[in-house]
Every structure is written in C-alpha cells, then in structure tokens.
MARBA-3410 file (N, C-alpha, C, O; in Angstrom, 1 decimal):
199
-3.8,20.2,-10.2,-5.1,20.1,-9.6,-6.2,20.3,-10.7,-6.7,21.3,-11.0 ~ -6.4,18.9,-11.3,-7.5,19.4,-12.1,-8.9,20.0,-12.2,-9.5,20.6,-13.0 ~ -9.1,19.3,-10.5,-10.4,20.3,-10.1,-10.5,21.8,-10.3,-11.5,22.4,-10.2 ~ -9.2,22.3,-10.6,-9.7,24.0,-10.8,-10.3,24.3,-12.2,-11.2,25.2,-12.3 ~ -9.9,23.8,-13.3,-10.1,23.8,-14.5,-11.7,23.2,-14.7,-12.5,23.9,-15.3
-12.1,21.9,-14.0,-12.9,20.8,-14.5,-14.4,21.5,-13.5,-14.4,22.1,-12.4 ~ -15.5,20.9,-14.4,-17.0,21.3,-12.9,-16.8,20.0,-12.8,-15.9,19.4,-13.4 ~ -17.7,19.4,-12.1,-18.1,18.3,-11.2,-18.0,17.1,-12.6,-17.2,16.2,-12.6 ~ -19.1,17.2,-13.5,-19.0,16.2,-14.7,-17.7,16.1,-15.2,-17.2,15.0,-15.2 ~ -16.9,17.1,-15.6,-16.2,16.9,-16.1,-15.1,16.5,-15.3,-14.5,15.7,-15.9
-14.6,16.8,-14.1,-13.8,15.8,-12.8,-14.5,14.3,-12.5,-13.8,13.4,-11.9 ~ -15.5,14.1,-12.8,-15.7,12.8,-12.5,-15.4,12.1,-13.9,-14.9,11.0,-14.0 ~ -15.7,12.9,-14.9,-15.9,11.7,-16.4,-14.3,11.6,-16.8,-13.9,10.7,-17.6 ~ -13.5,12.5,-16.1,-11.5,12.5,-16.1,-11.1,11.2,-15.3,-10.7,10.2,-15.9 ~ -11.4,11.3,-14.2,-11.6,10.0,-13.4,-11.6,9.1,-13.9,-10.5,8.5,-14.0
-12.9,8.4,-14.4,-13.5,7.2,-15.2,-12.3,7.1,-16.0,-11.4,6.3,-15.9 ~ -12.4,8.0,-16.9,-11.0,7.8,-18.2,-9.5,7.1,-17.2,-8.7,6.2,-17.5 ~ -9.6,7.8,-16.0,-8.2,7.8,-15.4,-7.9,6.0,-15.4,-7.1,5.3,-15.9 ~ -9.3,5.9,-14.2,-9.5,4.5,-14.2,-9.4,3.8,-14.9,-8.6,2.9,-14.5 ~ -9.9,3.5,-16.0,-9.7,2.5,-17.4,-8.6,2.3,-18.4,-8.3,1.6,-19.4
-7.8,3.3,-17.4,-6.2,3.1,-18.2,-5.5,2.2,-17.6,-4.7,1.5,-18.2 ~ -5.7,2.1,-16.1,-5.3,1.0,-15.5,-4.2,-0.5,-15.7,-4.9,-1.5,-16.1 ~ -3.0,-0.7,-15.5,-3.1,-2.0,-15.9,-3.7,-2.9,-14.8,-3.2,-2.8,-13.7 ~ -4.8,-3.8,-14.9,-5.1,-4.4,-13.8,-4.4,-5.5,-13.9,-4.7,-6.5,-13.1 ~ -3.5,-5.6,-14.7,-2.8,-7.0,-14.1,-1.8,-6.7,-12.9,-1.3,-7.6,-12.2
-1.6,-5.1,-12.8,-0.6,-4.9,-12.1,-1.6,-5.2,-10.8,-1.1,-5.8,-9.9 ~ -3.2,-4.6,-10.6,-3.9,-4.4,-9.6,-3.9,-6.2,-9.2,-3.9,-6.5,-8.0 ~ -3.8,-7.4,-10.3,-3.9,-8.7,-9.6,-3.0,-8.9,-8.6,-3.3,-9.2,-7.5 ~ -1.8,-8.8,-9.2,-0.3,-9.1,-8.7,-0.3,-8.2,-7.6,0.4,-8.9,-6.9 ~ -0.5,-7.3,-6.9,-0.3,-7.0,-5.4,-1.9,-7.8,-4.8,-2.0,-7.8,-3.5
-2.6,-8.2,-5.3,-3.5,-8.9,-4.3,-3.3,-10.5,-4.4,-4.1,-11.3,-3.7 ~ -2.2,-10.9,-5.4,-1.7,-12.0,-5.1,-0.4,-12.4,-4.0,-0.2,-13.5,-3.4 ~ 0.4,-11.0,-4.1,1.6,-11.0,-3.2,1.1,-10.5,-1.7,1.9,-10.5,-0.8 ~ -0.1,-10.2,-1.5,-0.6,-10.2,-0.5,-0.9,-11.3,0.0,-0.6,-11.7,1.1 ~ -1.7,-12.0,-0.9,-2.5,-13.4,-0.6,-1.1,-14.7,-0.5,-1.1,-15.7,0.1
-0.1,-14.2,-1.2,1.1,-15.0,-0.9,1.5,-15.2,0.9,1.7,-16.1,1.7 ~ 1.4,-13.6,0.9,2.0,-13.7,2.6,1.2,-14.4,4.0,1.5,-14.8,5.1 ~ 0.2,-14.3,3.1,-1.0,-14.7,3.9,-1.3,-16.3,4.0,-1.9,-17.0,4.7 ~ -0.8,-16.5,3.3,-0.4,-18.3,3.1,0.8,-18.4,3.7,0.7,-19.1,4.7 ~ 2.2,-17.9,3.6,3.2,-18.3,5.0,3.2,-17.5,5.6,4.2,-16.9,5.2
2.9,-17.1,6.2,2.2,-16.3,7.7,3.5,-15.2,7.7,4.2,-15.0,8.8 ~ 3.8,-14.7,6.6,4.7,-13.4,6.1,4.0,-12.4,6.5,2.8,-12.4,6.3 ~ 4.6,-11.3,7.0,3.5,-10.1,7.3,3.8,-9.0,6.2,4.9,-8.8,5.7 ~ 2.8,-8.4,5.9,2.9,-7.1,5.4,2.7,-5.6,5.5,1.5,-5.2,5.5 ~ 3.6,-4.9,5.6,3.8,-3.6,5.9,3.5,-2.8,4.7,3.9,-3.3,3.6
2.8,-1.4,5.0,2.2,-0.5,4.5,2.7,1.0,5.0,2.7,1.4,6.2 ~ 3.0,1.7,4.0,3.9,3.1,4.3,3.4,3.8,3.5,2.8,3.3,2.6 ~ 3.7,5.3,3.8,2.7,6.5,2.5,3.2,7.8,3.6,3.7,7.7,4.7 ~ 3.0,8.8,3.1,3.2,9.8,3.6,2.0,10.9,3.2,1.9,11.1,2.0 ~ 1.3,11.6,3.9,0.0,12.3,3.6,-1.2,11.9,3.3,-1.9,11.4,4.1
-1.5,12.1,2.0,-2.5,11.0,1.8,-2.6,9.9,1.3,-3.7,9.3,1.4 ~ -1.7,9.5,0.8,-0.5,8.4,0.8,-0.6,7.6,1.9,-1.1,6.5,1.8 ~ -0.2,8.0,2.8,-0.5,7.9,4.8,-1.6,7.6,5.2,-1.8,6.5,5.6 ~ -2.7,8.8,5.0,-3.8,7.5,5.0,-4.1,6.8,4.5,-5.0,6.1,5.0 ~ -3.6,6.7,3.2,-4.7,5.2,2.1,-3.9,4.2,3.0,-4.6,3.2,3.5
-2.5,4.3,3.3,-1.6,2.9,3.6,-2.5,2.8,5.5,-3.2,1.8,5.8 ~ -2.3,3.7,6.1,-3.4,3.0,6.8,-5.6,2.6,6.7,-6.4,2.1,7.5 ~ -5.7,3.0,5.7,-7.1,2.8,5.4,-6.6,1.2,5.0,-6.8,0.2,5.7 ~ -5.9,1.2,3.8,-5.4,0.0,3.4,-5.4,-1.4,4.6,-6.0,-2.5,4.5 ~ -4.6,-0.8,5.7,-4.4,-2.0,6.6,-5.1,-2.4,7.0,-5.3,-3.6,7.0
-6.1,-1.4,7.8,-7.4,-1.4,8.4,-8.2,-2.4,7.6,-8.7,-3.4,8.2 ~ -8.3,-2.2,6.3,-9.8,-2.9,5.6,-8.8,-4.3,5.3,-9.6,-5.3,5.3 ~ -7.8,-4.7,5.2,-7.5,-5.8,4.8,-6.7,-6.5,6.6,-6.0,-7.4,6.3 ~ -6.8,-6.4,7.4,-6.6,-6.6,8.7,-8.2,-7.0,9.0,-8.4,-8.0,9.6 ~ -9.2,-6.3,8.7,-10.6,-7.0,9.2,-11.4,-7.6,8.1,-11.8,-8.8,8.1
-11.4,-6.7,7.1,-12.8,-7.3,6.0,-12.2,-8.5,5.5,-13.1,-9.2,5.1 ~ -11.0,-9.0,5.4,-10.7,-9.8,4.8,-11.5,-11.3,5.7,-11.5,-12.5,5.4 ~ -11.8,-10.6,6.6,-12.6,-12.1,7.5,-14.1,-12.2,7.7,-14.4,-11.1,8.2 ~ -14.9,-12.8,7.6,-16.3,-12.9,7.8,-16.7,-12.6,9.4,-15.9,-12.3,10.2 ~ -17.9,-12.5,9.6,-18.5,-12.0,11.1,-18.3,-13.6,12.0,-18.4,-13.8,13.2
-18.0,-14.3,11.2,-18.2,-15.7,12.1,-16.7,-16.6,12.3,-16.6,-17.7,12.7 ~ -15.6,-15.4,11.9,-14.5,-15.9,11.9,-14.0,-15.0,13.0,-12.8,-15.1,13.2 ~ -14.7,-14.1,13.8,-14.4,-13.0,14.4,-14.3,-13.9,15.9,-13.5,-13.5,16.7 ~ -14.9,-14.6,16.1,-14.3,-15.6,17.3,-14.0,-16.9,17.1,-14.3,-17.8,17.8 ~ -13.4,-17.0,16.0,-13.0,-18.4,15.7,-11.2,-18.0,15.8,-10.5,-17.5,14.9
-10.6,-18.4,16.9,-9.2,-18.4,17.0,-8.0,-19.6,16.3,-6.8,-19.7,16.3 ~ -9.2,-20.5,15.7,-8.1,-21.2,15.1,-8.0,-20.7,13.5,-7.2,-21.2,12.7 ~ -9.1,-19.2,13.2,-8.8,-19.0,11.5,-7.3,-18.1,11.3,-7.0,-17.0,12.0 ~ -6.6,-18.5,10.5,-5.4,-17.9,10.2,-6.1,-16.3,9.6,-6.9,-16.0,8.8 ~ -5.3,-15.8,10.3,-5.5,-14.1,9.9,-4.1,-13.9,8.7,-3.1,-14.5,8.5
-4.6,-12.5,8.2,-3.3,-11.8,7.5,-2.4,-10.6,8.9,-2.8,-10.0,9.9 ~ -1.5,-10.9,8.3,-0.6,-10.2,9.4,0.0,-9.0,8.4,0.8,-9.0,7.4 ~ -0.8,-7.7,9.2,-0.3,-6.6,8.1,-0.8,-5.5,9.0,-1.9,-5.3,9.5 ~ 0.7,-4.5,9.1,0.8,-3.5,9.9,0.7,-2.0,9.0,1.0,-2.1,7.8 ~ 0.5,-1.0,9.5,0.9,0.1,9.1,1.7,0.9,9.3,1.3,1.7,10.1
3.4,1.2,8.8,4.1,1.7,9.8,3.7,3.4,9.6,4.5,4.2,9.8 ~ 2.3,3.9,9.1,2.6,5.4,9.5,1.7,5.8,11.1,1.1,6.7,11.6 ~ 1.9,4.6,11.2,0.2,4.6,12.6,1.2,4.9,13.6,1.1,6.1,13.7 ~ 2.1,4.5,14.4,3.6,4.8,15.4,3.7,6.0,15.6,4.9,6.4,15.7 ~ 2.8,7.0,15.8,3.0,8.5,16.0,4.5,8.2,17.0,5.5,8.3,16.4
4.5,8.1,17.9,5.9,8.3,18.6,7.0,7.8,18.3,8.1,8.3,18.5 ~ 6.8,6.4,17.7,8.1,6.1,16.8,8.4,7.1,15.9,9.5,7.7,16.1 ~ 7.8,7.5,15.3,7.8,8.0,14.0,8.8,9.5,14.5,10.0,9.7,14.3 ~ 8.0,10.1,15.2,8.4,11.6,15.8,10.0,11.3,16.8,10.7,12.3,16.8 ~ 10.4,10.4,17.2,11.6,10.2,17.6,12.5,9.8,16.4,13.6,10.3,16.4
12.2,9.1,15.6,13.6,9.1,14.6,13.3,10.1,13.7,13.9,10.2,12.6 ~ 12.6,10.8,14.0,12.7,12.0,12.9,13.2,13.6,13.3,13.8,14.5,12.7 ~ 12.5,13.6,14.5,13.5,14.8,15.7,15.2,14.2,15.2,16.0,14.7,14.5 ~ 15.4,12.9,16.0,16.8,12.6,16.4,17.4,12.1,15.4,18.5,11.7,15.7 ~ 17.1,11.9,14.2,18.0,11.4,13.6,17.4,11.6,11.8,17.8,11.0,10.8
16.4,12.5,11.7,16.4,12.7,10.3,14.7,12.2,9.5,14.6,11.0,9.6 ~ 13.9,12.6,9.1,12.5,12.1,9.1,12.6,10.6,7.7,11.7,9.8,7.5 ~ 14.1,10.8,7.1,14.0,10.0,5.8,14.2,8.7,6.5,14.1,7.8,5.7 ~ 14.4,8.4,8.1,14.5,7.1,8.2,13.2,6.5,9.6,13.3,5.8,10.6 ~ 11.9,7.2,8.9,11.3,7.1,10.3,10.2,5.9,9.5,9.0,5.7,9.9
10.7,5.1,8.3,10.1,3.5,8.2,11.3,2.2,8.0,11.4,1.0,8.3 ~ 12.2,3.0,7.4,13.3,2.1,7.3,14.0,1.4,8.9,14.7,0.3,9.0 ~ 13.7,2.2,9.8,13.9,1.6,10.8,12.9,0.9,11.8,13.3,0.4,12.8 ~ 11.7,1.1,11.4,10.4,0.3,11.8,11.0,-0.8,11.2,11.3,-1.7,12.0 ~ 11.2,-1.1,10.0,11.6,-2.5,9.3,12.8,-3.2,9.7,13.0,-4.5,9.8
13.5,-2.5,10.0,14.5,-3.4,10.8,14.1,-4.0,12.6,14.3,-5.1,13.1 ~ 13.6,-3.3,12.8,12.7,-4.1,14.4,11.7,-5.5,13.9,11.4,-6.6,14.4 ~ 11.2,-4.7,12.8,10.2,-5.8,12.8,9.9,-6.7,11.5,9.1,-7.6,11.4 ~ 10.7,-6.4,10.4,10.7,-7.4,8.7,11.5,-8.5,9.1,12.5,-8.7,9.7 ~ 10.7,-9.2,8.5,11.7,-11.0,8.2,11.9,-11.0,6.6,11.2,-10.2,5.9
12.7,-11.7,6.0,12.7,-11.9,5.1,11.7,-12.9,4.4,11.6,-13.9,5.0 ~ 10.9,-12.8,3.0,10.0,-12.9,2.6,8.5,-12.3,2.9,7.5,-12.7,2.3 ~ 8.7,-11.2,3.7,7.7,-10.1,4.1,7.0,-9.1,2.6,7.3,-9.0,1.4 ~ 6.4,-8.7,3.1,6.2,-7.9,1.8,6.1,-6.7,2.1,5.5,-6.5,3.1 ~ 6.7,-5.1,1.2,6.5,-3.8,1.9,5.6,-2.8,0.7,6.3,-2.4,-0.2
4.6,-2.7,0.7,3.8,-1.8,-0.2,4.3,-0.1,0.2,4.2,0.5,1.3 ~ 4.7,0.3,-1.1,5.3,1.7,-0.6,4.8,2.6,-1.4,5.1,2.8,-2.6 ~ 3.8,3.3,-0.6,3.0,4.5,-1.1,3.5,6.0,-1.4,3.8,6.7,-0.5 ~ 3.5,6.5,-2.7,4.1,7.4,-2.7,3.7,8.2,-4.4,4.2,7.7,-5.3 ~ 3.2,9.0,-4.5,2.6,9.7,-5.6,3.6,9.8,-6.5,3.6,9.1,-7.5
4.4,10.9,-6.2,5.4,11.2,-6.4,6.8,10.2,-6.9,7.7,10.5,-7.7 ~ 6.7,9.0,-6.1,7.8,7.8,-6.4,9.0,8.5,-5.8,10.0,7.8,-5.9 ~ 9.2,9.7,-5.1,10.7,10.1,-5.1,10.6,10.5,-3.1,11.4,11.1,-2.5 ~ 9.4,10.0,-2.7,9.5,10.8,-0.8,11.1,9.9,-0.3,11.4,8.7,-0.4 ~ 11.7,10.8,0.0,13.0,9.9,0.7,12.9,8.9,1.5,13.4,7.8,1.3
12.1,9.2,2.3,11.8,8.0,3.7,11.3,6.9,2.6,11.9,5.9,2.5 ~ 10.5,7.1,2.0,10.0,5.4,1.1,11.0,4.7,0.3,11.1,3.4,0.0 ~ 11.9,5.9,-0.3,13.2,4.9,-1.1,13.9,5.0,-0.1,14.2,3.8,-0.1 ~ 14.4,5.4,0.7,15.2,4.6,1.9,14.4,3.3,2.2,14.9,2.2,1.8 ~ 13.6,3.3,2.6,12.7,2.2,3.3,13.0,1.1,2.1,13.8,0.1,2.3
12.5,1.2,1.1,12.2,0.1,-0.5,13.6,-0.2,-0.5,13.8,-1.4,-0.8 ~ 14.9,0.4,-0.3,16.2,0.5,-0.4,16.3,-0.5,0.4,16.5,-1.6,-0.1 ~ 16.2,-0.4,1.7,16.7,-1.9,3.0,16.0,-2.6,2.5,16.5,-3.2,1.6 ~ 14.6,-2.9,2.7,14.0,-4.3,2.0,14.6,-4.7,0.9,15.0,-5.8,1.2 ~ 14.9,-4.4,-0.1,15.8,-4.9,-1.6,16.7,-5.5,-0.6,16.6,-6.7,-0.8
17.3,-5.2,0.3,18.6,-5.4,0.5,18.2,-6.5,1.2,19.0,-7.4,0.9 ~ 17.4,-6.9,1.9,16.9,-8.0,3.3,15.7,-9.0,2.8,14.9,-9.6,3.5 ~ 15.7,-9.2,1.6,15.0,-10.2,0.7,13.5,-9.8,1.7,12.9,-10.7,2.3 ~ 13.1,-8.4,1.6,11.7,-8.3,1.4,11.1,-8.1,0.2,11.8,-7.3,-0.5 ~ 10.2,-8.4,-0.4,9.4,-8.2,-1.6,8.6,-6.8,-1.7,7.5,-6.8,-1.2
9.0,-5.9,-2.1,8.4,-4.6,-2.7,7.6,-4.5,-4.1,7.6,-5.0,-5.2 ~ 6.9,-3.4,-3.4,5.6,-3.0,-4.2,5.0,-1.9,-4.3,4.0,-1.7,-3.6 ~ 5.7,-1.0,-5.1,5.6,0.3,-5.4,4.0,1.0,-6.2,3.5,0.9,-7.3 ~ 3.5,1.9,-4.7,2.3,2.5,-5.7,2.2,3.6,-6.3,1.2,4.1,-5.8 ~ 2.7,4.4,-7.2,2.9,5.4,-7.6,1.9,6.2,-8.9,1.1,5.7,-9.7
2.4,7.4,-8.8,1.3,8.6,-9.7,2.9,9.3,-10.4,4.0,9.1,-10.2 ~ 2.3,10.2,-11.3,2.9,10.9,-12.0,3.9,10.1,-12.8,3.3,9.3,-13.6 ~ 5.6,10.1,-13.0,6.5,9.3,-13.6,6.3,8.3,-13.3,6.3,7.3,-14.0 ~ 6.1,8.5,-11.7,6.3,7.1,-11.3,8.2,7.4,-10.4,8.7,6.8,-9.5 ~ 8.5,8.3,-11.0,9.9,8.5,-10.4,10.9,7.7,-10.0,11.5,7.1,-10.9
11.6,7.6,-8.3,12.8,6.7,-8.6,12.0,5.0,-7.8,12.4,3.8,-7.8 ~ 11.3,5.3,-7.4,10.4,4.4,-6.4,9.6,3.2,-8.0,9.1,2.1,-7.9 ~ 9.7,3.8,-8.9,8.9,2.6,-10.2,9.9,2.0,-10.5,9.7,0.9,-11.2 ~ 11.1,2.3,-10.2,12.2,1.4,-11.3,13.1,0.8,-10.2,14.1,0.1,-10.4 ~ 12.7,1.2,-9.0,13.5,0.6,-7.6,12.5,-0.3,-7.0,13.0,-0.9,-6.1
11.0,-0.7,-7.4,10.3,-2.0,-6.5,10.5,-2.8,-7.3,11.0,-2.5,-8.4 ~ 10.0,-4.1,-7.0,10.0,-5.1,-7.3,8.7,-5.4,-7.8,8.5,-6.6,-8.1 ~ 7.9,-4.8,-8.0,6.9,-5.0,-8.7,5.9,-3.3,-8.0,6.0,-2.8,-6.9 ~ 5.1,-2.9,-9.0,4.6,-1.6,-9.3,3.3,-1.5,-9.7,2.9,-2.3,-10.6 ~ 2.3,-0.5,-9.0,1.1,-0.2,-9.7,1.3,1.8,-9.8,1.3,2.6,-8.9
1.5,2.0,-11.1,1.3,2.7,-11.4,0.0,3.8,-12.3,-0.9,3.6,-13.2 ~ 0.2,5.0,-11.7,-1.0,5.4,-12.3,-0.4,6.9,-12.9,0.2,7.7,-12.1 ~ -0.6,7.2,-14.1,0.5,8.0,-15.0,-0.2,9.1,-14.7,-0.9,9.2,-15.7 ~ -0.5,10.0,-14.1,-1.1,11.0,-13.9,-0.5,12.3,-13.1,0.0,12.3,-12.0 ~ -0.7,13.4,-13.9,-0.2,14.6,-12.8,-0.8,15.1,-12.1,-0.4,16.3,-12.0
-1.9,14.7,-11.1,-2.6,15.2,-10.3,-2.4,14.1,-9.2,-2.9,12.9,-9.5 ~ -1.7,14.3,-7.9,-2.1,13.8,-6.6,-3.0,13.3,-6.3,-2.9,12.1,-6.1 ~ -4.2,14.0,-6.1,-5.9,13.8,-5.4,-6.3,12.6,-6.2,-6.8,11.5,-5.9 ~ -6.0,13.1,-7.3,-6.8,11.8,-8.0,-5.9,10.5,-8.1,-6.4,9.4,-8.0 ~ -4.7,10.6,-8.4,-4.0,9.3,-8.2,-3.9,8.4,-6.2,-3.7,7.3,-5.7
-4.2,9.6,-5.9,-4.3,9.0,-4.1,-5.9,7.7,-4.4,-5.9,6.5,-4.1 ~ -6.8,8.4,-5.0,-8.1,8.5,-5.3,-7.9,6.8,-6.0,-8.1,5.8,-5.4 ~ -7.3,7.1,-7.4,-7.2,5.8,-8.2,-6.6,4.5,-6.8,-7.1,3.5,-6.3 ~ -5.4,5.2,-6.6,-5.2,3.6,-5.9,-6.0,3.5,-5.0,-6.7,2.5,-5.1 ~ -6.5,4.2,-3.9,-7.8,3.6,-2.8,-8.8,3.0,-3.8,-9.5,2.1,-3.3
-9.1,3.3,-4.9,-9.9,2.7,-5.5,-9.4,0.9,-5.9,-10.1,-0.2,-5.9 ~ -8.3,1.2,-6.1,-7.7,-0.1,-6.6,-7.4,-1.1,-5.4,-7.0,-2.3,-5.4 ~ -7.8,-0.3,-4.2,-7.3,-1.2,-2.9,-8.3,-1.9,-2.6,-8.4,-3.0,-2.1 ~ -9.5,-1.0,-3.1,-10.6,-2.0,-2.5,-11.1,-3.0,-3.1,-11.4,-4.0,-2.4 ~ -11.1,-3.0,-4.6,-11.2,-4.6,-5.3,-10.1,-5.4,-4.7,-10.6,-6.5,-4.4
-9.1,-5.3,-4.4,-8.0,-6.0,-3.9,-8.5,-6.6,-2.3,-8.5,-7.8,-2.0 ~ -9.1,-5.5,-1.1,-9.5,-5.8,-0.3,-10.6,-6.8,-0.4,-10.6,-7.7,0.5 ~ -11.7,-6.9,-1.5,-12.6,-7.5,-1.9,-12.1,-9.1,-2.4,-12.4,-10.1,-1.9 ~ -11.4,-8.8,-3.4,-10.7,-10.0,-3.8,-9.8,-11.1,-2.2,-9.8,-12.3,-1.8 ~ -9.5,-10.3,-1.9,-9.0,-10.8,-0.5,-9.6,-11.2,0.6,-9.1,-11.8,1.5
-11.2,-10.9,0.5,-12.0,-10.6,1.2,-12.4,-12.8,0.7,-12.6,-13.5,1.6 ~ -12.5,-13.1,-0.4,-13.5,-13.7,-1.4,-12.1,-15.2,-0.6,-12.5,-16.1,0.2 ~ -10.4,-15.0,-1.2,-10.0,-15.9,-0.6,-9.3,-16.4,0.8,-8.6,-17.4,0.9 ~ -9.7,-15.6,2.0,-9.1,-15.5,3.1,-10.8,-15.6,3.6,-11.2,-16.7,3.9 ~ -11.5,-14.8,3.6,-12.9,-15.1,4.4,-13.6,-16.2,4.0,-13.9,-17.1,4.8
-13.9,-16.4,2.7,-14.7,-17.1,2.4,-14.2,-18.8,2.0,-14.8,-19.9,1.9 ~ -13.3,-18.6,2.0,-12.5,-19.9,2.1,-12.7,-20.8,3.2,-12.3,-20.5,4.3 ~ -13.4,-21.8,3.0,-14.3,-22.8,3.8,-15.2,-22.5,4.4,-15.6,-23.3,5.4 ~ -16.2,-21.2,3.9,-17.3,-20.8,4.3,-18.6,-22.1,3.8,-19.8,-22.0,4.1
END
C-alpha cells in the first residue's frame, strides 16, 4: 500500500509514472475483442472478485449503456453489445459457493450461458483467485476467447489467457485504479464505434 509511505503528490505523481508504463497495445486489443463480439452478436462476460468485482461490474454497466447515444435509446433496430457481469447474481453466486465450493461460482455461470466464440474478461490483481482460473480454465476448453487483467506478476491467470493487460505493480488499489482507468478509454473508444456509427 503505497499510500502509507507517499502524501497526496507523491501518490498521485506514482500513479502517472504507473500509467505511462502501460502497454496500450495491449489496452487496443481488449477494445478490439470487444468490438469483435459486438459485430457477431458474441456476448461478453466480465468477472473480478472485490474490487476487481466492482471494476468488472462498473465495466459492464458503462459498456452495456455508454457505448450508445441518447437517440439510440429507442431505436430497437440498433444492434447493442451483449455483455453481462457474472459477479452481479448474488444468489447464484451464494448457492454454488455454500453447496459446492466458492472456486466454481463463475465457471458455472459460463456453462448455462457461454457459446463458443464469446469473450470472458477475467479480473484479478493477483492473477492467481481460484474461481477466475477455474473460470479462464473452461473457456480455454469451450473455444471462448480470454482476457486476462492483471497486477503484480501477473501470476498463473497472465500465462493462462489468451491475451492480457497487465499492470506490473505491487499495490492492489492502484492496479484496480490503472485498469478502471484503462476501461474507460476502451468504454470511450467503444463508445466512438458502436454509438457513433451512423450518427
């Protein structure tokens, strides 16, 4: 936690540095495999655990609406993006995890509901939460396309997706921090070819 060491300038000016190490090709390529799905009407799921949990649902939220203009909001013939959050299922979630173990309370959302050529963004600081390499584990297996967002090593979740945004850092807060940051150009960028597209 670098906030205990750093005052306010120097936590923000760590930040900035954090930021600019970035590969943003990696930040293109998940808002192209997004925009992939979104062209065959592939859905995409979003998983995270904590705050992880919420970015993956902040994530859905802002790319489930913003990606459409105010004037597409009753237009029923505009093709939408189809993209769920599986940490939103409070009662799914709390039954396979009472009854049968908490490491399989997304891997089995995905089996009810992934098709093959779907996409699964799997949030996870750490790279090593069980439930997300279980989860990244069946998709490998069921020709879903994975996309690992990870902090620190990067752990077993960077070398098990199929493609990765990585942020090399040993602090949580701020790697949660960097990718919500990195989601929103992405929401933006998504925003530019799904809304604005035939505006």
């Amino acid at each position: 936690m670098l906030g205990i060491k750093l005052n306010p300038t120097e936590f923000l000016d760590r930040v900035g540095m954090e930021l600019r190490k970035l590969d943003t090709a990696q930040i293109q390529t998940l808002a192209d495999a997004i925009y992939a799905c979104y062209e065959s009407r592939n859905t995409v799921f979003v998983i995270g655990n904590g705050g992880s949990g919420s970015n993956a649902s902040h994530l859905c939220e802002d790319l489930g609406k913003c990606t459409l203009t105010r004037a597409d909001f009753d237009n029923d013939q505009k093709k939408r993006l189809r993209i769920l959050s599986l940490t939103d299922n409070t009662p799914y979630i709390l039954a396979w995890a009472n009854d049968e173990g908490f490491d399989r309370v997304f891997s089995e959302q995905l089996k009810n509901l992934a098709n093959p050529g779907d996409l699964l963004i799997a949030i996870s600081g750490s790279g090593n939460s069980p439930n997300i390499l279980r989860a990244v584990e069946w998709a490998n297996r069921n020709h879903v396309t994975t996309f690992g967002c990870t902090g620190f090593s990067g752990g077993k979740l960077k070398g098990m997706a199929n493609h990765c945004l990585h942020v090399a850092l040993d602090d949580m807060g701020i790697v949660e921090s960097i990718h919500l940051t990195a989601f929103h150009w992405i929401v933006d960028n998504l925003h530019k070819r799904i809304g604005l597209q035939g505006a």
